[in-house]
C-alpha positions as CSV (number, residue, x, y, z in Angstrom):
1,X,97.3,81.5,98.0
2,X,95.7,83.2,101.3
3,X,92.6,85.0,101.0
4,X,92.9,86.0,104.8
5,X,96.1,86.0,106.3
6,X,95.5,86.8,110.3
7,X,97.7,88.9,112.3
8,X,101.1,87.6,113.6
9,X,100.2,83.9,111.0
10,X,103.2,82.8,110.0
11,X,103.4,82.9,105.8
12,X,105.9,82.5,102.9
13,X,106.0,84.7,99.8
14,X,105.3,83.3,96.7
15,X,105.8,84.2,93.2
16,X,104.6,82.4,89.7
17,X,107.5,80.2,88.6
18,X,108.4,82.2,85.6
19,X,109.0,85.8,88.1
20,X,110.1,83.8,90.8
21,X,114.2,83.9,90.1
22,X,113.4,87.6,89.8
23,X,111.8,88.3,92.9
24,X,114.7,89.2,95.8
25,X,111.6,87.7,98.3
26,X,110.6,84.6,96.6
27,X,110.5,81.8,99.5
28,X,111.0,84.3,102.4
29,X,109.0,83.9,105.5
30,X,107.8,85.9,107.8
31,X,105.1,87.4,110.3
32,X,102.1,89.2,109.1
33,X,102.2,92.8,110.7
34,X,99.5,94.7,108.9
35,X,96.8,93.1,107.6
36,X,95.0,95.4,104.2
37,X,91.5,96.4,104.0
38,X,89.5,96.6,101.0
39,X,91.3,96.8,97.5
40,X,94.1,96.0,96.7
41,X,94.5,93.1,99.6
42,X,97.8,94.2,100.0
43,X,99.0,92.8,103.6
44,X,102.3,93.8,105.7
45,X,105.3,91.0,106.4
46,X,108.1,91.5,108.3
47,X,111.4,90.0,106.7
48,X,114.6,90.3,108.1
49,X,113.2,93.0,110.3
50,X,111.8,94.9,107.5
51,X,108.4,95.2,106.7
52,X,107.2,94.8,103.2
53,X,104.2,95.5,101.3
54,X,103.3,92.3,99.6
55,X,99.9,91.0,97.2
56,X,97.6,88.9,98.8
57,X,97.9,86.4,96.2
58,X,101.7,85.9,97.2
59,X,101.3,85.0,100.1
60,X,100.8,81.4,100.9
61,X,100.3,80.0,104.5
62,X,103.1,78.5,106.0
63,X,103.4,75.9,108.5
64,X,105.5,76.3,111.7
65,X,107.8,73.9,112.0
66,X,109.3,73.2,115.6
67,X,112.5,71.7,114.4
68,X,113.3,75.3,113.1
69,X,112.9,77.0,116.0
């Protein structure tokens, strides 16, 4: 879980493993593009050129791997 994702970070979205098959973004990744202020920490990620509103505490920090790219 991130507690403060920076702009442009690279991060994954996450949910618990029982919601998780459920979730149409589960293991998507994607640039942060809004970062939330006060409560809820509710942050903005781009997937698949569309920006989403997702919980802080789905979001977990991803690591950029070269060989993707």
């Amino acid at each position: 879980m991130m507690v403060n994702p920076r702009l442009g970070q690279c991060v994954r979205i996450h949910y618990a493993k029982r919601y998780g098959h459920l979730m149409p973004l589960q293991d998507k990744v994607g640039p942060v593009i809004v970062v939330g202020q006060g409560k809820p920490r509710n942050h903005g990620v781009m997937v698949d050129g569309v920006l989403y509103c997702v919980p802080c505490g789905n979001l977990v920090k991803e690591e950029h791997d070269a060989a993707r790219d």
